[in-house]
Short mmCIF file of the C-alpha atoms (twelve columns), coordinates in Angstrom:
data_MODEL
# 
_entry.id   MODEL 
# 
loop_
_atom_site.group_PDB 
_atom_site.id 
_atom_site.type_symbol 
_atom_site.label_atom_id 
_atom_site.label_alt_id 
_atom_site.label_comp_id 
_atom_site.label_asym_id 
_atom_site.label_seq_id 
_atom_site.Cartn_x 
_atom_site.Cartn_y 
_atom_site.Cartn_z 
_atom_site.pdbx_PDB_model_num 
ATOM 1   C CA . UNK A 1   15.718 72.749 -24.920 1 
ATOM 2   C CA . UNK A 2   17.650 75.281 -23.362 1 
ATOM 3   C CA . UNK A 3   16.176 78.909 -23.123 1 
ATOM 4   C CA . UNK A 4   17.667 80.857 -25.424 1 
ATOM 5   C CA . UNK A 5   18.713 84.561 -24.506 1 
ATOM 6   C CA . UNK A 6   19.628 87.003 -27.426 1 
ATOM 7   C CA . UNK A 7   23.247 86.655 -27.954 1 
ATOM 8   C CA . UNK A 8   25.248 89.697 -28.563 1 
ATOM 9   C CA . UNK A 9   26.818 88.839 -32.292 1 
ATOM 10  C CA . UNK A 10  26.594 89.412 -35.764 1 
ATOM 11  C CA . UNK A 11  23.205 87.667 -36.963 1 
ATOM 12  C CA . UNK A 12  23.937 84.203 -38.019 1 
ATOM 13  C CA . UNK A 13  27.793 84.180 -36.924 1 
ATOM 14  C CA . UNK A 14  28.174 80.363 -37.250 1 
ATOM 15  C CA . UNK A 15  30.449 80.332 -34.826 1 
ATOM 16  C CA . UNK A 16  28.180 80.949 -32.294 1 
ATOM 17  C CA . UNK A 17  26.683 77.712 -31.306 1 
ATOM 18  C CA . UNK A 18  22.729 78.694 -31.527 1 
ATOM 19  C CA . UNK A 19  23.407 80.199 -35.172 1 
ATOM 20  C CA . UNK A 20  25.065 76.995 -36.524 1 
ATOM 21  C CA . UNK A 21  22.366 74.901 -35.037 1 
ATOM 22  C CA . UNK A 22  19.320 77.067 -36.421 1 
ATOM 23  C CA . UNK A 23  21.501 77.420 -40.036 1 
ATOM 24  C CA . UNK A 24  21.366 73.432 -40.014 1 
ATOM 25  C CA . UNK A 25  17.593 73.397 -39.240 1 
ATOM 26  C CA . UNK A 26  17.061 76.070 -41.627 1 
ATOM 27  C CA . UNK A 27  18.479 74.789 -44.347 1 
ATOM 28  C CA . UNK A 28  17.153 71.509 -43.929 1 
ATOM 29  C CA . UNK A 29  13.484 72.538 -43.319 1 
ATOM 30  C CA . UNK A 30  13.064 76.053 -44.159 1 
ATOM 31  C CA . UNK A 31  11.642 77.768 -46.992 1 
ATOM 32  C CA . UNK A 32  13.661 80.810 -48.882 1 
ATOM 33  C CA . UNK A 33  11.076 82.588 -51.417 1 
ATOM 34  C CA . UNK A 34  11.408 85.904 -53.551 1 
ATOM 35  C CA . UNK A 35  9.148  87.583 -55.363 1 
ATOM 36  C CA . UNK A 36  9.531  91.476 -57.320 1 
ATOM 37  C CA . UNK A 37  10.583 94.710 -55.775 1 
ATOM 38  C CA . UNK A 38  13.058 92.411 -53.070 1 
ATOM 39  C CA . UNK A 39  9.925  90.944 -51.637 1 
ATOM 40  C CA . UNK A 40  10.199 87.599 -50.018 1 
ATOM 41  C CA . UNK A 41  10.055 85.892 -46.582 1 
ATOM 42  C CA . UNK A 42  12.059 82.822 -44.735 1 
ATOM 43  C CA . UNK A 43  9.259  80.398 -43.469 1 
ATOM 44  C CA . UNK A 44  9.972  77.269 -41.167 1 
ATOM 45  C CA . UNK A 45  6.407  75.541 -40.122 1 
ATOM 46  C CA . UNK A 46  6.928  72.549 -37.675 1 
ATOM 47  C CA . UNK A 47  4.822  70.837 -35.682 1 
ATOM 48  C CA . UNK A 48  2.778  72.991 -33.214 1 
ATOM 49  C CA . UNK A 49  4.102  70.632 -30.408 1 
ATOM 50  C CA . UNK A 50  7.675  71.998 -31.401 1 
ATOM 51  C CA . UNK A 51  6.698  75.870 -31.020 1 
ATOM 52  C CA . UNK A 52  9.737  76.407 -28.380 1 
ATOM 53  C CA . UNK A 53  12.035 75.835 -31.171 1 
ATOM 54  C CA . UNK A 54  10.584 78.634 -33.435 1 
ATOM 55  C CA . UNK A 55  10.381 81.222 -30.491 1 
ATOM 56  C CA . UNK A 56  14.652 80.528 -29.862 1 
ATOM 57  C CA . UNK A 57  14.455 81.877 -33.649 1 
ATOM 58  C CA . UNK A 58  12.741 84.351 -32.794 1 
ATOM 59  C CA . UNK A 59  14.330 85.399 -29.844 1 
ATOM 60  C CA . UNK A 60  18.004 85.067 -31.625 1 
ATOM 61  C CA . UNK A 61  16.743 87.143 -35.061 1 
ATOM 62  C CA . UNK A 62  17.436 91.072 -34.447 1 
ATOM 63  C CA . UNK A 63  14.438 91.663 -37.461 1 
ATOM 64  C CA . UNK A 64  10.508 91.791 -36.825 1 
ATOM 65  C CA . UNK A 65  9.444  88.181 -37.386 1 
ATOM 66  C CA . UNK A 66  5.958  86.100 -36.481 1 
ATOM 67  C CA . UNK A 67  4.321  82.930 -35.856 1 
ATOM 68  C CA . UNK A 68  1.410  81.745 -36.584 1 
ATOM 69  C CA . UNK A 69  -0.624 78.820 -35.880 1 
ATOM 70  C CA . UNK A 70  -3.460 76.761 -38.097 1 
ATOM 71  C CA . UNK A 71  -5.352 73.227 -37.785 1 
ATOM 72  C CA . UNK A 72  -5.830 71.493 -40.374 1 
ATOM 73  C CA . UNK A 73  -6.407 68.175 -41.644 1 
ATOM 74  C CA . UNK A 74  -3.664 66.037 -43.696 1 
ATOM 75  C CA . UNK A 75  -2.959 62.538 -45.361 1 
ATOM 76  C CA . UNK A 76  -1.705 61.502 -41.574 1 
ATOM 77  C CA . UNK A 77  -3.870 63.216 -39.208 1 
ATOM 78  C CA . UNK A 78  -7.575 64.433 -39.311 1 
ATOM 79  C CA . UNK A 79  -6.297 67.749 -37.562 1 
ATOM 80  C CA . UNK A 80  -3.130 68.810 -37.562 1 
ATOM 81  C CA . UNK A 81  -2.177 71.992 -35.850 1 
ATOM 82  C CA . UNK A 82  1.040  73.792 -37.133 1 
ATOM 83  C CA . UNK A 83  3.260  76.700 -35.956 1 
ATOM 84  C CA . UNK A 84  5.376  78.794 -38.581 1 
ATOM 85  C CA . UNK A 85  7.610  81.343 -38.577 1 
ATOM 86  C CA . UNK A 86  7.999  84.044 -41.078 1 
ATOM 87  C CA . UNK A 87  10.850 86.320 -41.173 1 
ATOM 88  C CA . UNK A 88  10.672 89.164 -44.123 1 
ATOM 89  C CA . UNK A 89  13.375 91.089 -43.560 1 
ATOM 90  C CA . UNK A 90  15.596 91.574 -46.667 1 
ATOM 91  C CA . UNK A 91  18.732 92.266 -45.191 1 
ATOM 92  C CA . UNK A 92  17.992 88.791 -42.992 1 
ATOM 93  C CA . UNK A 93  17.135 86.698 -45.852 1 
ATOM 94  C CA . UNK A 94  20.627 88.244 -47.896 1 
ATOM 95  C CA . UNK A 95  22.913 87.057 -45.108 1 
ATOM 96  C CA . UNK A 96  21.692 83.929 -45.368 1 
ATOM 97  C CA . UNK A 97  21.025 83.311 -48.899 1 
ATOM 98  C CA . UNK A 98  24.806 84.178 -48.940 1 
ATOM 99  C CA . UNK A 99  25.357 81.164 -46.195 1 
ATOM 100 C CA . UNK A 100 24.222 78.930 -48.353 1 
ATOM 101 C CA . UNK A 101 20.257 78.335 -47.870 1 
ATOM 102 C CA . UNK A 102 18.878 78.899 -51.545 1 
ATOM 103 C CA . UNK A 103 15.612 80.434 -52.378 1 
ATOM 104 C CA . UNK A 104 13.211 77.898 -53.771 1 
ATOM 105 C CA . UNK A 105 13.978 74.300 -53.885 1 
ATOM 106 C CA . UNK A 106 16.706 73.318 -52.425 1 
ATOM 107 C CA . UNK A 107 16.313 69.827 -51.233 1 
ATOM 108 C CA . UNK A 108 19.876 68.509 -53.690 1 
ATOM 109 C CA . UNK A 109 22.062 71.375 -53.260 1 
ATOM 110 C CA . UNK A 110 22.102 72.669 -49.942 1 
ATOM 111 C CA . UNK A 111 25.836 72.328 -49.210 1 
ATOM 112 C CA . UNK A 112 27.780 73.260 -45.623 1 
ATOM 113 C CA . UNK A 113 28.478 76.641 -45.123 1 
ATOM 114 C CA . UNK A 114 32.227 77.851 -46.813 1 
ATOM 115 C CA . UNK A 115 32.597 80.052 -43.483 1 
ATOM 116 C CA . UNK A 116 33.855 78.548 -40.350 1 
ATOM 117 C CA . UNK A 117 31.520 77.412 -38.336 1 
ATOM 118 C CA . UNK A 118 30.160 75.290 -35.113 1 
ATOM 119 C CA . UNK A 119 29.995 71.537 -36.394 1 
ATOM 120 C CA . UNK A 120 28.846 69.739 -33.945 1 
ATOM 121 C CA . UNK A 121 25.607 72.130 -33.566 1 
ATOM 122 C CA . UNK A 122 24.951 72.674 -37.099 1 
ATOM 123 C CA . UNK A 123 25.265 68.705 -37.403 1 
ATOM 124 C CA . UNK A 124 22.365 68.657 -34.536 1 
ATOM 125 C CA . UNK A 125 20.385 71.138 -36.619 1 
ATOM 126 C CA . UNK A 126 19.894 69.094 -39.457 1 
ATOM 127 C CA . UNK A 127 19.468 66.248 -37.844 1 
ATOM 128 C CA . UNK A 128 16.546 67.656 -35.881 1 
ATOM 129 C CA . UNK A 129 14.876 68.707 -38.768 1 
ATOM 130 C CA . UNK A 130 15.691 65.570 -40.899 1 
ATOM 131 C CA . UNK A 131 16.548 62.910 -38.765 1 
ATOM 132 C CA . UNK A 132 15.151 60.925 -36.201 1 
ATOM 133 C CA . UNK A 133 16.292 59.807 -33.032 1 
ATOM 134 C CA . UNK A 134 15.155 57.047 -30.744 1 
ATOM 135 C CA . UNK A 135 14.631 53.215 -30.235 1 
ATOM 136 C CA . UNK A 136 14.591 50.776 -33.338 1 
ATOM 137 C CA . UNK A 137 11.442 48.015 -33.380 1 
ATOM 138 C CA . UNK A 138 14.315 45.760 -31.815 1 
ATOM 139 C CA . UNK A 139 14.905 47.849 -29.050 1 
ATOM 140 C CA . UNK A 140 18.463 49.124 -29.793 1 
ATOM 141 C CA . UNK A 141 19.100 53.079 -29.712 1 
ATOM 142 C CA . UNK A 142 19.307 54.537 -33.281 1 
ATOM 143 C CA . UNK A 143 19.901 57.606 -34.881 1 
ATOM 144 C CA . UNK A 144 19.179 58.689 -38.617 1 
ATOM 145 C CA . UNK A 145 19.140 61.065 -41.181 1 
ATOM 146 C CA . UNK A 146 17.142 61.561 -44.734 1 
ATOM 147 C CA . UNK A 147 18.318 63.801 -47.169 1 
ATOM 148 C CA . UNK A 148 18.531 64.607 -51.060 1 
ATOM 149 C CA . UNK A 149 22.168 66.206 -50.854 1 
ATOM 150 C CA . UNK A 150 24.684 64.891 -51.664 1 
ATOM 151 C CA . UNK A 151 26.754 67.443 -49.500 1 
ATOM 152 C CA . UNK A 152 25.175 67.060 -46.711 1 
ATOM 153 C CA . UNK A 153 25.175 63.459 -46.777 1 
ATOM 154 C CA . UNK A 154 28.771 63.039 -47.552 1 
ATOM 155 C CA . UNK A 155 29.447 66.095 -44.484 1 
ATOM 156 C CA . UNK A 156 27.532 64.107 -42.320 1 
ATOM 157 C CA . UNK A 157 28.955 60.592 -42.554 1 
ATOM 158 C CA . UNK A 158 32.661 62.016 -42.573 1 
ATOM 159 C CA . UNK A 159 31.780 64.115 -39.359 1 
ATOM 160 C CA . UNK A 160 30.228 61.001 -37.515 1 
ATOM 161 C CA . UNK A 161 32.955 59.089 -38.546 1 
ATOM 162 C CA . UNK A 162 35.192 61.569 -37.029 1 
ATOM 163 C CA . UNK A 163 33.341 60.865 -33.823 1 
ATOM 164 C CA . UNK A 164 32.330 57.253 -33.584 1 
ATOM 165 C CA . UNK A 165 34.909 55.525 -36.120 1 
ATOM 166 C CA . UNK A 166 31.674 54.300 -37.655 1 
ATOM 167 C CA . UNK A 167 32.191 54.080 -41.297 1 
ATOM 168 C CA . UNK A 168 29.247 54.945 -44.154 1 
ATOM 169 C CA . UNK A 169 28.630 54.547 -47.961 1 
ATOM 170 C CA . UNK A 170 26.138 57.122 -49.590 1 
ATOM 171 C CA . UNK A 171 23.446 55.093 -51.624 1 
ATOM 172 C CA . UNK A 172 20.340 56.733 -52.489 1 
ATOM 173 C CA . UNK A 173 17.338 54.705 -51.811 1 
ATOM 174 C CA . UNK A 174 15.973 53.649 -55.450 1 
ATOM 175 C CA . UNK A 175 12.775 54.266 -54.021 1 
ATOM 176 C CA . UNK A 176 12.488 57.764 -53.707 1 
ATOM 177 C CA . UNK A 177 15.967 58.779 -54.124 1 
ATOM 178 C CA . UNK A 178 17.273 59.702 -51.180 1 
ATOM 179 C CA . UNK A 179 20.051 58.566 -48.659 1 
ATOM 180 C CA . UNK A 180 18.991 56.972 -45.672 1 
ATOM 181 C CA . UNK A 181 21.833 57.004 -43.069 1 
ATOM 182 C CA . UNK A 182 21.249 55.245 -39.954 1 
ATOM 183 C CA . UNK A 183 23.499 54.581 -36.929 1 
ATOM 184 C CA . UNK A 184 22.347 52.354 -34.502 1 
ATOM 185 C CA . UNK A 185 23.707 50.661 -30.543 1 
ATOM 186 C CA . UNK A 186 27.192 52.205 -29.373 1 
ATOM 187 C CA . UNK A 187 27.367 53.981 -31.822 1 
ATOM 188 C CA . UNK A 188 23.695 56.063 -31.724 1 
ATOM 189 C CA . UNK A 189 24.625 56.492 -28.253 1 
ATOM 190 C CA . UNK A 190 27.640 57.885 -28.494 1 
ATOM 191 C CA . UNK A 191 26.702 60.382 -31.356 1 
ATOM 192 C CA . UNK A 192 23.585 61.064 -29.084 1 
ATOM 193 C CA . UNK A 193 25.685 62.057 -26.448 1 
ATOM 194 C CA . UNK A 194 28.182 64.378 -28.609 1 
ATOM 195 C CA . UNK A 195 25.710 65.767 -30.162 1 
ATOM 196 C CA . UNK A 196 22.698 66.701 -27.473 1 
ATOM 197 C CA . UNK A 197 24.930 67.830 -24.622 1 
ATOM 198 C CA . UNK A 198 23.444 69.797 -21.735 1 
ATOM 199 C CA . UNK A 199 22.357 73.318 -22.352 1 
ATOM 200 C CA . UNK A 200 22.198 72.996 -25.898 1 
ATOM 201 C CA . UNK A 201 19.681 74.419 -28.032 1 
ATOM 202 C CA . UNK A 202 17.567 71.593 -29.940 1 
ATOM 203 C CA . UNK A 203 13.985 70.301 -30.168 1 
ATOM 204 C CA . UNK A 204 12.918 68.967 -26.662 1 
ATOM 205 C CA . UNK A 205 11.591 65.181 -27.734 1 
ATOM 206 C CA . UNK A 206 14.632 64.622 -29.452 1 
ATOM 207 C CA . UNK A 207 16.782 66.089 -26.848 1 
ATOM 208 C CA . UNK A 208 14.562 63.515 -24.497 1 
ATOM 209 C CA . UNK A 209 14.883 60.881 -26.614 1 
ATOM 210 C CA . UNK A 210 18.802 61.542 -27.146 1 
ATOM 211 C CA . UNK A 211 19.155 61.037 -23.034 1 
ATOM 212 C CA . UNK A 212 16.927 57.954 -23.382 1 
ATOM 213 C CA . UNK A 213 19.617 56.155 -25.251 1 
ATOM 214 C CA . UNK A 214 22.578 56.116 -22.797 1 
ATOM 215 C CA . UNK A 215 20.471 53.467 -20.570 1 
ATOM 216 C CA . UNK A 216 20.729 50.820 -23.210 1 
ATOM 217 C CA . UNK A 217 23.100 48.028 -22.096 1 
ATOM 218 C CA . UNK A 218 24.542 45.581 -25.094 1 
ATOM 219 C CA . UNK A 219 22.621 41.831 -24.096 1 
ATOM 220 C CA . UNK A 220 25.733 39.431 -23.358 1 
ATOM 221 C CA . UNK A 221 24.480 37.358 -25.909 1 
ATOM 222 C CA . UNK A 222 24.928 39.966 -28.841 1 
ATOM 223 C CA . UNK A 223 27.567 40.176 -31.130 1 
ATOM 224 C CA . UNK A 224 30.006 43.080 -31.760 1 
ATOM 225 C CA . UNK A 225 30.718 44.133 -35.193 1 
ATOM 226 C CA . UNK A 226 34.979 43.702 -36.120 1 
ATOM 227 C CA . UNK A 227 36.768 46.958 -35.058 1 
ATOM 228 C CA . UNK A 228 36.888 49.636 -37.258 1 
ATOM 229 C CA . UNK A 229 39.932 49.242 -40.325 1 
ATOM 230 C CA . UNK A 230 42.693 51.880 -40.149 1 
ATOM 231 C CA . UNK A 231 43.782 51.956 -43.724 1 
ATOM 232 C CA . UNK A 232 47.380 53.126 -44.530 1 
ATOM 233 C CA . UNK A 233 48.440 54.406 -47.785 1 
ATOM 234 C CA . UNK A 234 49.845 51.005 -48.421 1 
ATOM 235 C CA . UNK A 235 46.245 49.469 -48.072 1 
ATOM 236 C CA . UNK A 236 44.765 51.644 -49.970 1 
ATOM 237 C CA . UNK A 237 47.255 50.876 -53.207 1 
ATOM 238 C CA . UNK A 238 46.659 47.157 -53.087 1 
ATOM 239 C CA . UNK A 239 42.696 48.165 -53.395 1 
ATOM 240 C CA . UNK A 240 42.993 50.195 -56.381 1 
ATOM 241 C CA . UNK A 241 45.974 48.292 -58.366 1 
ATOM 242 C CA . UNK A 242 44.435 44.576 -57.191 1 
ATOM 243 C CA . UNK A 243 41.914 42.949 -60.640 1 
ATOM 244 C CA . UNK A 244 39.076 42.517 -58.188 1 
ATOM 245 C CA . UNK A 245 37.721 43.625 -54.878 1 
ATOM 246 C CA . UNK A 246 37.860 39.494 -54.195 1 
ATOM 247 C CA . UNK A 247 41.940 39.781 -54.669 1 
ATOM 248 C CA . UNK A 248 42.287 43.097 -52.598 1 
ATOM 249 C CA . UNK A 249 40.286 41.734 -49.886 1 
ATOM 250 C CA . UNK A 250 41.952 37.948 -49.779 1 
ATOM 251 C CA . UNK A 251 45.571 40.146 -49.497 1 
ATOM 252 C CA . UNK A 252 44.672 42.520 -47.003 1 
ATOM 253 C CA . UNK A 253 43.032 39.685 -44.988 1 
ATOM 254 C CA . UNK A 254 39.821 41.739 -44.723 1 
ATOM 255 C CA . UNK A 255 36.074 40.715 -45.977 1 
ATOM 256 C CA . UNK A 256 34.671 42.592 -49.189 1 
ATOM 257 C CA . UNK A 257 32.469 44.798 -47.798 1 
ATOM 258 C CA . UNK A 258 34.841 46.812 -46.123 1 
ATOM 259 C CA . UNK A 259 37.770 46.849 -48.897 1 
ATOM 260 C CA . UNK A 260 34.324 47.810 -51.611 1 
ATOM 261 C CA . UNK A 261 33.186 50.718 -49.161 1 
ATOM 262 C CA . UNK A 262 37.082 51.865 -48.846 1 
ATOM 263 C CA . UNK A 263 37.663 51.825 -52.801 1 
ATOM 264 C CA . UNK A 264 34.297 53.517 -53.343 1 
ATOM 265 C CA . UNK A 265 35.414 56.307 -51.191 1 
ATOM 266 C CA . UNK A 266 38.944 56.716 -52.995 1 
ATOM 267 C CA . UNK A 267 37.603 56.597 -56.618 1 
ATOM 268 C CA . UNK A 268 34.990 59.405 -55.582 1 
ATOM 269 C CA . UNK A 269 37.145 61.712 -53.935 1 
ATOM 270 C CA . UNK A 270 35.726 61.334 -50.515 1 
ATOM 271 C CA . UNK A 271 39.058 60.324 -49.025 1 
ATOM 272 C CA . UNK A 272 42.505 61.422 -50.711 1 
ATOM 273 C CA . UNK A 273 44.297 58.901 -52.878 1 
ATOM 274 C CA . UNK A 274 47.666 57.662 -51.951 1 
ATOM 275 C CA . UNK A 275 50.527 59.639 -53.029 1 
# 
């Protein structure tokens, strides 16, 4: 993780690279809470092993803020030990409740900021405190992401698309309710490498982890997945006016998983319809 000098801007200008990264992280693992008299505080509490991270918060918040440390034990670990941050500073906690990081629970309707902002480091930010990055049981380089929104998740998969042409349909697990998104080979690596590029601020094992990937090499004996559909506005009628997704797929000469995921998309807005 890079060291992060203040940066002369207006606190959390999303623009600014380090902002839209810690906005992502915040909003993804941070805690907003309020109480009477315009009491309340911004907490983040990671790992101890991450405490870098919270002292680049630090260092880029222009309000009196601390951290803390405290062992204790937990359903995973006899001891524990913990780092938070705590940030009370009213005017601090109103520019970002205005950003878009609720007080209280927020887990379903965190949303991406309406303001312009850095995408590629906010994307980072959430993924850091969400995801996971690293090397599946099978060996191949993966990349993932848990969350509740449905924002985020639908931001997410149309950004990485964007970048890797790899295509994703939000299902939440029936489990526990949340999407799981997971990329995985070429296409972890190349979203590794957009997204943790040199310099940039981030938490240091995934940043490690993130270079790891870029040494895998495809076994000549492994299959590539078809290239990636480009739909036209032609396509795109035939799915919605064909009975079935059976006859759509047998006339566009594509399987049904594809020509499913594609409709799915235009009947829920996530792509425009054709004119």
């Amino acid at each position: 993780m890079a060291d992060c000098e203040p940066i002369a801007h207006q606190f959390m200008d999303l623009t600014v690279p380090e902002y839209a990264y810690m906005f992502g992280f915040l909003q993804a693992d941070g805690n907003l809470s309020q109480q009477s008299r315009q009491r309340g505080r911004l907490t983040v509490e990671i790992s101890a092993r991450d405490i870098a991270l919270l002292r680049s918060f630090q260092k880029l918040t222009p309000y009196n803020s601390s951290i803390t440390e405290r062992t204790r034990s937990t359903n995973f670990s006899e001891t524990h030990t913990s780092a938070t941050w705590a940030l009370c500073s009213l005017e601090a906690r109103t520019r970002l409740n205005e950003l878009g990081l609720p007080y209280g629970r927020k887990s379903k309707t965190i949303a991406p900021p309406c303001v312009e902002f850095s995408d590629r480091d906010y994307v980072r930010g959430i993924i850091d405190a969400d995801g996971s990055v690293g090397y599946t049981s099978q060996g191949h380089p993966f990349i993932s992401l848990t969350t509740q929104s449905t924002s985020i998740g639908t931001y997410v998969c149309l950004y990485v698309e964007e970048i890797t042409g790899a295509e994703r349909t939000l299902k939440r697990n029936a489990r526990d309710d949340i999407y799981n998104i997971l990329y995985t080979k070429e296409n972890a690596q190349q979203l590794a490498s957009h997204l943790y590029h040199p310099g940039c601020l981030s938490l240091s094992r995934k940043q490690d982890a993130a270079d790891s990937l870029g040494s895998w090499v495809r076994p000549a004996n492994m299959e590539r997945r078809p290239p990636r559909i480009r739909w036209t506005t032609e396509m795109d009628r035939v799915l919605l006016s064909a009975p079935t997704i059976a006859h759509a797929a047998a006339e566009l000469g594509y399987s049904r998983s594809p020509c499913q995921n594609r409709r799915w998309k235009l009947l829920h807005g996530v792509v425009p319809l054709p004119d």
